[in-house]
NUMIMI-126517 format. One record per residue (C-alpha): residue number from 0; residue in three letters; x, y negated, z. Coordinates in pm, 1 decimal. Example, Ala and Ser with C-alpha at 12.3 -4.5 7.8 and 13.67 -1.06 7.14 Angstrom:
// residues 2
0	ALA	1230.0	450.0	780.0
1	SER	1367.0	106.0	714.0
END
This chain:
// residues 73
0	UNK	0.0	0.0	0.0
1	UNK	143.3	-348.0	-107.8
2	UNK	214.8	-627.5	134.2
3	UNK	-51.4	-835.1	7.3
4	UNK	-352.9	-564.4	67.2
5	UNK	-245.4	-505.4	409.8
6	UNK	-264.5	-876.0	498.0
7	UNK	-574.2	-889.1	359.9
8	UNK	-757.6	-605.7	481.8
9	UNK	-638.2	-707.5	836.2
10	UNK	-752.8	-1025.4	758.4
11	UNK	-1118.5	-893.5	675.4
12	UNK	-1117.6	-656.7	971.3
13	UNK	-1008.8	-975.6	1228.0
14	UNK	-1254.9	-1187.8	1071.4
15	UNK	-1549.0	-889.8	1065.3
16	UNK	-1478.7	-895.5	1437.7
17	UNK	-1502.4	-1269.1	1503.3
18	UNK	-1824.2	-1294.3	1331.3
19	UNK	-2016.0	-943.5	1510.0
20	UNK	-1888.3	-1084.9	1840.0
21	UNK	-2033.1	-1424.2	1748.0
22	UNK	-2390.1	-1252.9	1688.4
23	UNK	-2317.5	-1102.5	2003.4
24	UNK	-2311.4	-1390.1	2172.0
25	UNK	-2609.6	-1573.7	1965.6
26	UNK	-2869.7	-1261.4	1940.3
27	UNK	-2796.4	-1030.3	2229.3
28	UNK	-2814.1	-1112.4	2628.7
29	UNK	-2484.0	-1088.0	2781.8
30	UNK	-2402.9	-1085.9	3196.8
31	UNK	-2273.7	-1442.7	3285.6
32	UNK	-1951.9	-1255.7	3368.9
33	UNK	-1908.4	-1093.8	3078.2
34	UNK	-2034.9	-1412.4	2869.5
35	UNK	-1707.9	-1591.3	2992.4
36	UNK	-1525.3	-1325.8	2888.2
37	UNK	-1630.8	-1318.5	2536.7
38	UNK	-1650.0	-1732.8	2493.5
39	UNK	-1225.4	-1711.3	2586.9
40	UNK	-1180.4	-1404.8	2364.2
41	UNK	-1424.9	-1626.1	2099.8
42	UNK	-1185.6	-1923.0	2120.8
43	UNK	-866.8	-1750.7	2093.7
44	UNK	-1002.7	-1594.9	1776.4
45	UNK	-1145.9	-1862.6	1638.0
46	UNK	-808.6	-2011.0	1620.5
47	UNK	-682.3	-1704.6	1402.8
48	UNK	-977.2	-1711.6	1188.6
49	UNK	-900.5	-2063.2	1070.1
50	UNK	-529.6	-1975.7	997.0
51	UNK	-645.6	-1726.0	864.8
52	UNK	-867.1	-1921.7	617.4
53	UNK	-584.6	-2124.9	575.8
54	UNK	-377.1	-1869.0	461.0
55	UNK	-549.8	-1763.1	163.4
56	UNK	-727.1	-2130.9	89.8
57	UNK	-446.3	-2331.8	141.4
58	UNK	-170.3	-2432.5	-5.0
59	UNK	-59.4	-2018.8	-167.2
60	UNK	196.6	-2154.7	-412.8
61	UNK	468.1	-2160.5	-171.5
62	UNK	370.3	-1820.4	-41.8
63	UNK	299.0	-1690.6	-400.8
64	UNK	720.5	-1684.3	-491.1
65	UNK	756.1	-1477.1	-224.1
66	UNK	523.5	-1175.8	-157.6
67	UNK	357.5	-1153.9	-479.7
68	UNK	22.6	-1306.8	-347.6
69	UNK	-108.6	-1629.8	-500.6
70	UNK	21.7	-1814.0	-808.1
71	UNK	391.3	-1958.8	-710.8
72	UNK	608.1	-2117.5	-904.0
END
């Protein structure tokens, strides 16, 4: 498996999970201990999910030249 698919499917599977555990939190009752639990957890990986988005919206011609991902120059 190439570099580039194994970013990206752990990409999919990181933001999968950010998004279930967000309908957790919106359509399911959760314990008040267990709700501050999951809002840390939520903020920690909402922080990844942007970077993620970042990653593969941004700016990919300076990562493009060197894992084959993206256009580069």
């Amino acid at each position: 498996m190439s570099r580039w698919k194994v970013r990206l499917t752990i990409a999919v599977v990181f933001s999968l999970g950010f998004f279930i555990m967000l309908g957790f939190l919106l359509f399911i009752e959760i314990p008040q201990g267990n709700r501050e639990v999951l809002l840390t957890l939520l903020g920690g990986m909402a922080g990844s999910v942007s970077m993620i988005i970042a990653f593969y919206f941004g700016d990919s011609d300076s990562h493009g030249a060197q894992d084959g991902y993206g256009g580069g120059k």
